[in-house]
C-alpha positions as CSV (number, residue, x, y, z in Angstrom):
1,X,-7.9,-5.1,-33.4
2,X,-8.0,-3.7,-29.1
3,X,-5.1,-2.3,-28.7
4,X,-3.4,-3.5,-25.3
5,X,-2.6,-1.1,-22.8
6,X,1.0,-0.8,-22.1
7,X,1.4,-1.3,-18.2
8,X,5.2,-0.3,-17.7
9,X,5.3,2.5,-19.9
10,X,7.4,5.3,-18.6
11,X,4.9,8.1,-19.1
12,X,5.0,11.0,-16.8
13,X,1.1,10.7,-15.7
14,X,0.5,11.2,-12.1
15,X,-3.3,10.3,-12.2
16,X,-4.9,6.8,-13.3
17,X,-6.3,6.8,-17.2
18,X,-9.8,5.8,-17.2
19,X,-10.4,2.7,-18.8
20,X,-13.5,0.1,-18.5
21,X,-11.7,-3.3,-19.7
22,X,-7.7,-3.0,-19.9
23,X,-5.4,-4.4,-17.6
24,X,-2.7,-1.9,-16.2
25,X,0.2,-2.1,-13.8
26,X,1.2,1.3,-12.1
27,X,4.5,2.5,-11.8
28,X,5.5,4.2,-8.2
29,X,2.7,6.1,-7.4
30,X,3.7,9.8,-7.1
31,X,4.3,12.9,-8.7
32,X,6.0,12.7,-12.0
33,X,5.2,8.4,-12.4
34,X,3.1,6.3,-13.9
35,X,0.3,4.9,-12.0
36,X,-2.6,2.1,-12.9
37,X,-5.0,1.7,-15.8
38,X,-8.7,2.3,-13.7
39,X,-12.1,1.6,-14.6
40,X,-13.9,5.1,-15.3
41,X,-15.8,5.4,-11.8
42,X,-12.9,5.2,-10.1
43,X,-13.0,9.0,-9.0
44,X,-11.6,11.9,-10.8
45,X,-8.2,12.9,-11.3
46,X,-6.5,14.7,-8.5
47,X,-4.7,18.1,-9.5
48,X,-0.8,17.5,-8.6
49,X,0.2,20.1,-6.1
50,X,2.3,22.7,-6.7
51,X,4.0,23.1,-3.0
52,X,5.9,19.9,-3.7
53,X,9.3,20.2,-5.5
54,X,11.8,17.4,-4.7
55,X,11.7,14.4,-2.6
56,X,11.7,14.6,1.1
57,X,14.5,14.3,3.0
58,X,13.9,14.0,6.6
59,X,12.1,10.8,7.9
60,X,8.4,11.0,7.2
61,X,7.3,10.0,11.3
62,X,5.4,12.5,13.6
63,X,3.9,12.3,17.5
64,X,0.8,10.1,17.4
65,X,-1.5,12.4,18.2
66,X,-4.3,11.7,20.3
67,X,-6.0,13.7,17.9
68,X,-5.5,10.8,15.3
69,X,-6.7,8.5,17.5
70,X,-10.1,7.5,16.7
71,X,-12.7,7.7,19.4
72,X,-14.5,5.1,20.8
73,X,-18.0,4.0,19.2
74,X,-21.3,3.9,21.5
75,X,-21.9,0.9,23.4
76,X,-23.3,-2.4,21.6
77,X,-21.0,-1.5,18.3
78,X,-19.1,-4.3,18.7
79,X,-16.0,-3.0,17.6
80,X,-12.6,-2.6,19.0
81,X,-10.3,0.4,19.0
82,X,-7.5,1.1,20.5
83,X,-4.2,3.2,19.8
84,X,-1.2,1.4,19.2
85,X,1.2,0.0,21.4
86,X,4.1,1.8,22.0
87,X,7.4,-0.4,22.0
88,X,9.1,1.6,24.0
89,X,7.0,1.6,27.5
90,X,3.9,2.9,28.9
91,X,4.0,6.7,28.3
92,X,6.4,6.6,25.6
93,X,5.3,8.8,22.7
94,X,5.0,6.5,19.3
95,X,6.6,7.5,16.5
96,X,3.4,7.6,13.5
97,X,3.7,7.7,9.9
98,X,0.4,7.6,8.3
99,X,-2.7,9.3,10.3
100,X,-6.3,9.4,9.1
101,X,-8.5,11.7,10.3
102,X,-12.1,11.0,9.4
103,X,-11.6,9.9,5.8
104,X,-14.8,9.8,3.7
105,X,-14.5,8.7,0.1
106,X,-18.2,8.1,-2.2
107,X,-18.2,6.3,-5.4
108,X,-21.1,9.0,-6.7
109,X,-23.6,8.4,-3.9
110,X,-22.3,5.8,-2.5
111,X,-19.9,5.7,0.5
112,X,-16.7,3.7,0.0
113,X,-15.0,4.9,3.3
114,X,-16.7,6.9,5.8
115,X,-15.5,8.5,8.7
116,X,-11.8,6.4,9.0
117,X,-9.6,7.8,12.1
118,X,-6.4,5.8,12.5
119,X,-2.9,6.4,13.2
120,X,-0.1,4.0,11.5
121,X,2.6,3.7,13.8
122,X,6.2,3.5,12.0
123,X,8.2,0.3,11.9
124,X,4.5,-1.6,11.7
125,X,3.1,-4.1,9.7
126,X,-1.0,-3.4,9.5
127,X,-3.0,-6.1,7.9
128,X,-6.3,-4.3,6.4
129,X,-9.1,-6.7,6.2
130,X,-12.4,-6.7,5.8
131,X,-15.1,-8.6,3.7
132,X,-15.4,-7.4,-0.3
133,X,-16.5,-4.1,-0.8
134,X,-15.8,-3.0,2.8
135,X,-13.2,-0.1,1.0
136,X,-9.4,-2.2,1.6
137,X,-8.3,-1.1,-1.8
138,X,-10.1,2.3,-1.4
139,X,-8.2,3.2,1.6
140,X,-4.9,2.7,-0.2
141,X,-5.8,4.4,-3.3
142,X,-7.6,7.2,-1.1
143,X,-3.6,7.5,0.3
144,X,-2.4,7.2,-2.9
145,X,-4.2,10.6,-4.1
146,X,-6.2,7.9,-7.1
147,X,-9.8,8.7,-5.3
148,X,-10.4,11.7,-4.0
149,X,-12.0,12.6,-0.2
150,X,-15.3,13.4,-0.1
151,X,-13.9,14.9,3.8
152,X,-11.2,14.4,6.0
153,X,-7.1,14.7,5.8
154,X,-4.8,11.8,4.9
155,X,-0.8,12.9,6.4
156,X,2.2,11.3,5.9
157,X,4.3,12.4,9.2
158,X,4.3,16.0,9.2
159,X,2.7,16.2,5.4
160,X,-0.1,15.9,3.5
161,X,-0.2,13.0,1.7
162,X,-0.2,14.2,-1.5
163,X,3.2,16.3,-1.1
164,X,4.7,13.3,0.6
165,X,3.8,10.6,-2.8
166,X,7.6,9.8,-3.5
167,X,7.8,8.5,-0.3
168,X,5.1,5.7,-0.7
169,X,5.6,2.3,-2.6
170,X,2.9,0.8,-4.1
171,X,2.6,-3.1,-5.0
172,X,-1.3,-3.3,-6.7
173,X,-3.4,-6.6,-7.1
174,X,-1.9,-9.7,-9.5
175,X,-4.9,-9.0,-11.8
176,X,-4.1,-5.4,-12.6
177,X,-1.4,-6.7,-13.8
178,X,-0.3,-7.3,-17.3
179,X,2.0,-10.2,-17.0
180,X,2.8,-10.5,-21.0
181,X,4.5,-7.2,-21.3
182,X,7.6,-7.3,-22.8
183,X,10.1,-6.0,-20.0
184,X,12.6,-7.2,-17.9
185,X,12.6,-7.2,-14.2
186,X,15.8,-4.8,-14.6
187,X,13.7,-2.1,-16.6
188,X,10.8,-3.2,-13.8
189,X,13.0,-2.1,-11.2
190,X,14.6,1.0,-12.5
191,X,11.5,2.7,-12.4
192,X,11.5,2.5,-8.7
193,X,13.8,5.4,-9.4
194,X,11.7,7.7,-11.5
195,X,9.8,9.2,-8.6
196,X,13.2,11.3,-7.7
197,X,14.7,11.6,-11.3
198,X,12.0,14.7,-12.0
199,X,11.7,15.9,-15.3
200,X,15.7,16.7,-16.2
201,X,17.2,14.6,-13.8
202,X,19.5,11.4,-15.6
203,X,19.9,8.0,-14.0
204,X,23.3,8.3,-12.4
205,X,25.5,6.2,-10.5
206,X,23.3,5.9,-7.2
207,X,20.2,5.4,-9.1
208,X,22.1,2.4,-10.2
209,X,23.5,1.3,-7.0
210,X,19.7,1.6,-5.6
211,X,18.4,-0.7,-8.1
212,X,21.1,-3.3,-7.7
213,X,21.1,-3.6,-4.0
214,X,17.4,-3.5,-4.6
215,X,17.7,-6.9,-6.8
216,X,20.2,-8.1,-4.5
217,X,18.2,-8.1,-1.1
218,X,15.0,-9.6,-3.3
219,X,17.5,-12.2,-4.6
220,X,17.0,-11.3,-8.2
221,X,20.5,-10.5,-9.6
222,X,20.6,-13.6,-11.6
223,X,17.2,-12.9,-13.4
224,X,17.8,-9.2,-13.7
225,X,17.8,-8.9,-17.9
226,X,14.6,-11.9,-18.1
227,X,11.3,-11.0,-19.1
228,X,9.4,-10.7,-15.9
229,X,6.5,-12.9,-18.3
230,X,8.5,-15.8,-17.3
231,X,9.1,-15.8,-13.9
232,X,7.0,-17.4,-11.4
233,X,4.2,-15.9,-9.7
234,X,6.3,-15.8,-6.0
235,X,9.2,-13.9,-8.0
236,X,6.9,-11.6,-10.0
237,X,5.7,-10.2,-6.4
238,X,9.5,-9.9,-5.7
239,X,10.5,-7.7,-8.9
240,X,7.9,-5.8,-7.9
241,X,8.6,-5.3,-3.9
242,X,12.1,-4.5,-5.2
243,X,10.7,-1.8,-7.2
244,X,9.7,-0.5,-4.2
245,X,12.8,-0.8,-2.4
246,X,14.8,1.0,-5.4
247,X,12.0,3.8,-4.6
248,X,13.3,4.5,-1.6
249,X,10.3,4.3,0.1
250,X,9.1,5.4,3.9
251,X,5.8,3.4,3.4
252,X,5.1,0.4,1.7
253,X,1.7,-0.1,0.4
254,X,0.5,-3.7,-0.8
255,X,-2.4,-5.3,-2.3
256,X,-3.7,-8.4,-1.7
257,X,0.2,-9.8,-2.2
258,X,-0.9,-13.7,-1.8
259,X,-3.6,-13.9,-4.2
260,X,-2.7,-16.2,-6.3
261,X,0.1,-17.3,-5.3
262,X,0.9,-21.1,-4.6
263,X,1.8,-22.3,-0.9
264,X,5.9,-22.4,-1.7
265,X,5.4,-18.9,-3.4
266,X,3.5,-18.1,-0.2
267,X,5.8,-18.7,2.5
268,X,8.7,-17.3,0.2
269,X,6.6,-14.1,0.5
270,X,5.9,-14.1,4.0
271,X,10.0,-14.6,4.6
272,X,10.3,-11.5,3.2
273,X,7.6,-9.7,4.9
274,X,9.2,-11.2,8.2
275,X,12.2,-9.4,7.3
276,X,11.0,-6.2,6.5
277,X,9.0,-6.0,9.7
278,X,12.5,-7.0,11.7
279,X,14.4,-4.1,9.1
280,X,11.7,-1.7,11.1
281,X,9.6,-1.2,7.6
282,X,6.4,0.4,7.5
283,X,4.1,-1.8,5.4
284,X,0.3,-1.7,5.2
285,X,-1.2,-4.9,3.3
286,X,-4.6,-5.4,2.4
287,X,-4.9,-9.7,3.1
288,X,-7.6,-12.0,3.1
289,X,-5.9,-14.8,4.7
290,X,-6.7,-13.9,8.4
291,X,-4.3,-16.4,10.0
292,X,-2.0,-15.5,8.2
293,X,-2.5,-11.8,8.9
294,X,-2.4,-12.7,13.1
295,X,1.2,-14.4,12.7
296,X,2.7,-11.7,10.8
297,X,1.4,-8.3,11.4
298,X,1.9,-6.1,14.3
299,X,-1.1,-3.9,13.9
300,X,-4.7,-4.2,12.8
301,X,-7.0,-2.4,11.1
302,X,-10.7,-4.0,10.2
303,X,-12.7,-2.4,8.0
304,X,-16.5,-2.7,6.7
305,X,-16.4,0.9,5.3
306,X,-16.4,2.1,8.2
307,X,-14.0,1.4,10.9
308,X,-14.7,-1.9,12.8
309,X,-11.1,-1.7,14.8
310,X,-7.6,-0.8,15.1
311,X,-5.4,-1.8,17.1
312,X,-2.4,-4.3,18.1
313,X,-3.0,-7.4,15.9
314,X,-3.9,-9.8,18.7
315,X,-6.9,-7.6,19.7
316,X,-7.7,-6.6,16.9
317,X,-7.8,-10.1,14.6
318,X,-9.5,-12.2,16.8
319,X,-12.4,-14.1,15.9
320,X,-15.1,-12.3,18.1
321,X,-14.2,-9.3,16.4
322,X,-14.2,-10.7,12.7
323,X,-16.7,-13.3,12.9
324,X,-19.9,-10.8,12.7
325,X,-18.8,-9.7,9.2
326,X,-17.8,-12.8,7.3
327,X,-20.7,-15.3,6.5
328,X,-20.4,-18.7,7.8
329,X,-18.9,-20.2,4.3
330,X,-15.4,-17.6,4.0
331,X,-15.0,-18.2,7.7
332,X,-12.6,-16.1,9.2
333,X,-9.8,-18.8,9.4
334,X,-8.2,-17.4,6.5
């Protein structure tokens, strides 16, 4: 008999187990947490670092530098890239939390990523979109630390990504998901907390206090000690965000949140989205539904493994832009 893997498991792994056929669901991706079942040529598994001993205290933001900014491609490219608006005036220095600087991530010989330059401004919500295989889940596991850089330097504010993983909340794809776990969306959430227990530390009195006001604000007090197996598919993607909120997160990382979800799951999802972006969160969401993505982001960033644009959402997510890499019968439309 196949054994099943076991998804929520508390293990102290920091790196994904390969795997060809299991189903896993990661705990928060950082040092000292679980993190997702992968298939075996999914890259190699990065070597903690050392320099990183706690959680970070000071707000993970730095200067946009134009150094992040990626440069403009030759004439006839057809793409669009521009640096991000600054809310507060022309000349006003944004605030970034996630800069890329020429990313490149193969898959053996294959490029995944090549050559991404972006800068995430804080308080944004980017859609990532592209057409399959253009690298949207990549890029998040690439900021993850899961698949390691062929070239080029991922920071989070003032740090490199990989000291920084406490910081980053990760919400992965429905069908990495083992649904039929036995666990409640209490023990779901408390391991939002792990990341800054350590090794020695005990859940104390705020670790408590973080997950309830976590299940409070997702409006899952009620349903706290139910097995998350039967709970809709709109609340399963809320046990999970307030995972992420119990984390204590900077940036929020999500994965194709709406697949599968029906249209009132849908628009209870996008309430909450709407909510985070007016709380000032940083999310980045990897979304196929395109006019969906141009009523609720802020930011864009299109991708066909390499960068196609970046920018403010209504530049960025029009249909001149998009329309060259969909085919005629997935439309753009979302």
């Amino acid at each position: 008999m196949k054994s099943r893997p076991a998804p929520f498991s508390s293990s102290r792994s920091v790196t994904p187990v390969s795997s060809n056929n299991s189903r896993a669901t990661p705990a928060s991706p950082s040092a000292g947490s679980s993190t997702p079942t992968a298939s075996a040529n999914r890259g190699r598994r990065p070597t903690p670092s050392k320099a990183f001993s706690g959680p970070i205290s000071k707000p993970l933001s730095a200067p946009c530098s134009e150094d992040f900014l990626p440069a403009p491609r030759p004439p006839g490219a057809n793409a669009i890239v521009t640096a991000p608006a600054s809310p507060h005036g022309r000349g006003a220095v944004e605030e970034c939390i996630l800069r890329l600087r020429e990313v490149t991530v193969h898959h053996g010989r294959t490029p995944a990523l090549e050559r991404i330059t972006a800068a995430i401004p804080c308080n944004s919500l980017t859609a990532v979109v592209g057409p399959n295989g253009a690298g949207k889940t990549t890029l998040l596991r690439a900021i993850l630390g899961w698949h390691p850089l062929t070239s080029g330097e991922i920071r989070i504010g003032d740090h490199h990504a990989q000291h920084a993983l406490p910081r980053i909340a990760y919400l992965p794809q429905r069908a990495e998901i083992d649904w039929d776990f036995p666990i409640t969306v209490r023990e779901v959430v408390r391991m939002g907390r792990f990341p800054a227990l350590g090794s020695f530390r005990r859940f104390g009195a705020a670790d408590h206090e973080r997950v309830g006001s976590a299940l409070r604000e997702m409006g899952l007090e009620a349903k706290a000690d139910q097995q998350i197996r039967r709970l809709s598919g709109g609340q399963q993607q809320r046990v999970f965000l307030a995972r992420a909120l119990a984390q204590g997160a900077d940036l929020f990382l999500l994965d194709e949140p709406f697949g599968g979800l029906d249209q009132r799951a849908t628009a209870d999802l996008v309430a909450v989205l709407r909510t985070w972006r007016g709380l000032g969160r940083t999310v980045l969401i990897v979304i196929h539904e395109i006019e969906l993505a141009r009523r609720l982001c802020t930011h864009g960033l299109v991708l066909d493994t390499r960068l196609v644009a970046f920018g403010p959402a209504e530049e960025c997510l029009r249909e001149n832009c998009l329309a060259p890499l969909f085919n005629p019968i997935d439309g753009v439309a979302g």
